[in-house]
C-alpha positions, 0 to 999 in steps of 0.5 A: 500500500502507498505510504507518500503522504507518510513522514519518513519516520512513519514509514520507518516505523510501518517498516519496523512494526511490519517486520515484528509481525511477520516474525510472529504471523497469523499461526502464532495468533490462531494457535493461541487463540485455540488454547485460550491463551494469550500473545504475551511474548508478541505483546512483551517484544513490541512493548520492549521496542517501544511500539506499544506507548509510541502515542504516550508521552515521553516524560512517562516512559512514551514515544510522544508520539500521537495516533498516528503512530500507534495506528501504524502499529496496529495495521501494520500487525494485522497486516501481519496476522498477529493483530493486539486487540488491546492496543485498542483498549490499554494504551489507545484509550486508557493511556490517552485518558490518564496523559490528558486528565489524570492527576500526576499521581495517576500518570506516573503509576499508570503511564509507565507500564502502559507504555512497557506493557508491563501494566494493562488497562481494560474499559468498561462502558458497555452495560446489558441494558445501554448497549450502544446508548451511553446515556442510558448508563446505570453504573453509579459512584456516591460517596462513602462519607471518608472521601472515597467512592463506592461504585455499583453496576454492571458491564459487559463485552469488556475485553481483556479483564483477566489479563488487565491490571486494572479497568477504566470504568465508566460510571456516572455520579450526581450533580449536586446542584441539578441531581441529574446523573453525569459521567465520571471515570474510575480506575478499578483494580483487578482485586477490588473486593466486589469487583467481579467478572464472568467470561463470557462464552463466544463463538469468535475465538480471539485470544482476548476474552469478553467478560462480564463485569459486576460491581458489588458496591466496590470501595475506592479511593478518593484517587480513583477517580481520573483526573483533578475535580473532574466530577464535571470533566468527565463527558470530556474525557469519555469522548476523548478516549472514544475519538482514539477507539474509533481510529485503532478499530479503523486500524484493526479492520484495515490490517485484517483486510489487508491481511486477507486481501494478500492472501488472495491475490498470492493465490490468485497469482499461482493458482490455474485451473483451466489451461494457460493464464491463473485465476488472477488473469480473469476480471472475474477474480481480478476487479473484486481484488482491485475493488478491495484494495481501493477501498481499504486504501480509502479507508485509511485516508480517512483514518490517517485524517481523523488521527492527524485531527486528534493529534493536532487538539481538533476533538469536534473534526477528529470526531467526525473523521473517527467515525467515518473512519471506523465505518469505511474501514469495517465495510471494506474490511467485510468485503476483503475477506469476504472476497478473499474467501471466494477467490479461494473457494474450498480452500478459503474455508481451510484452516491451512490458508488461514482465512475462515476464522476471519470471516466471523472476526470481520463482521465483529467490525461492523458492530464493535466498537460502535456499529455502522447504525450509530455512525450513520446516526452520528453522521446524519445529525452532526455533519449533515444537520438532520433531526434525530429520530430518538 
């Protein structure tokens, strides 16, 4: 794929990640997956290269580097077949929230090993009754009268709890002036008493597992809470955390599709069937590849818009282009697999080409971490003026 309009030191950088990926490939990710085990030697390895806080401030331990980067990171993994989805969740969302609004206790026990990935950080803002309504959260904190918090509620979908050190937790408090409930984040440690969760049992096999999470009036320091008086800032910062969550789920699609895509057009190249030219000489197989690649390129232009809007403070344009990006990248991503698989037929569906597993992976792109259904929502109001319907 073209990388012109890419610094030097990112196409270094896609060069560098892309070769780590490739050392590990797509059998080492199945392989553990079918275990139920996770990549902690890819995740140890990029960590130690510094890959994995390439977007955190360098003071802590960061690259200093912003999304632009750690996207690179991600594609270019997936691209390989080894993606992380918790580059995603730890230093994507959690790390950009605690650089941006946590208290500088909270930055330096938190940024460091974020940023080694000796430490781990899950989010948890989807709830069984909200799904895509983040208004609709029911997860509370009130005050324990000793200047902590406790803190009650449920989550679910939330990955990687039995890996992470600690969960972001989105919740809500009352304003004490109107009684209406607003947003809050709380950082949970893995041991809280009355912080549990509950795998739940998927038919996607991923080496990071999906959880659900029950908060049994969990106690908390008054520290837990992100940031300094941010009892009024946390609307803020959720959003600041999703705008980075949309751009890595663009990345994570675009290397999955090109991933597939790669796939097929080897195949496409050697494989003959009838007599003289391979498959990939007939426009039958030719222009859906040609059409596959032309969309994951697209996608990544609006990908590397909305992390150059981040990175530069726009939040309101970054999360236009975030969107627009997570939508474009899962649609061409679905259609690169899906295409994949057809341009391999029987073989598509074998575990030797290591394509099948991706069919289900990719449709996951459609839905998490925001479905296309809510996009076109965020789409139609924001950008084009339209009245909601809810």
């Amino acid at each position: 794929m073209s990388t012109v309009l890419e610094t030097e030191e990112h196409q270094a950088l896609r060069a560098a990640v892309a070769a780590l990926g490739k050392r590990f490939g797509r059998d080492y990710s199945t392989e553990l997956a079918r275990k139920g085990e996770h990549p902690r030697e890819l995740w140890s390895e990029a960590g130690k290269l510094g890959y994995l806080g390439v977007n955190l401030p360098e003071e802590y331990g960061g690259g200093g580097g912003g999304m632009a980067e750690l996207s690179i990171v991600l594609e270019e993994l997936g691209a390989a077949g080894s993606p992380l989805l918790m580059l995603v969740v730890s230093p994507a969302i959690c790390g950009t929230v605690i650089a941006r609004f946590g208290t500088e206790e909270q930055k330096r026990a938190w940024l460091p090993g974020l940023s080694d990935g000796s430490l781990t950080m899950s989010f948890g803002i989807t709830e069984p009754d909200a799904g895509s309504n983040s208004h609709r959260i029911t997860t509370t904190a009130r005050r324990d009268g000793e200047g902590g918090w406790i803190l009650s509620g449920r989550k679910v979908f939330i990955s990687g709890v039995d890996i992470s050190d600690a969960t972001l937790i989105v919740g809500r408090t009352e304003d004490a002036k109107s009684g209406r409930l607003k947003p809050c984040l709380f950082i949970v440690p893995r041991d809280a008493p009355g912080f549990l969760r509950t795998r739940i049992d998927m038919e996607l096999h991923a080496a990071e597992k999906q959880f659900e999470l029950v908060l049994d009036d969990v106690r908390l320091p008054a520290g837990a809470l992100v940031g300094e008086d941010s009892e009024d800032a946390g609307l803020l910062q959720l959003f600041a955390g999703l705008n980075p969550e949309r751009i890595m789920g663009a990345a994570f699609s675009i290397g999955m599709g090109r991933y597939a895509l790669e796939r097929a057009v080897d195949y496409a190249k050697t494989r003959t069937v009838w007599k003289g030219a391979p498959i990939g000489a007939h426009q039958a197989i030719a222009h859906p590849l040609a059409q596959a690649h032309i969309e994951l390129e697209l996608a990544r232009l609006m990908m590397q818009k909305a992390a150059r809007l981040y990175d530069e403070g726009d939040d309101i344009g970054a999360g236009e282009a975030a969107n627009m990006a997570k939508y474009a990248a899962a649609e061409a991503c679905v259609r690169a697999v899906d295409q994949a698989v057809h341009t391999l037929g029987g073989n598509g569906l074998t575990r030797e080409y290591g394509l099948a597993s991706l069919v289900t992976a990719a449709r996951v792109s459609r839905i998490a971490p925001v479905s296309r259904e809510m996009i076109l929502n965020y789409v139609s109001h924001q950008t084009l003026g339209l009245p909601k319907s809810y």
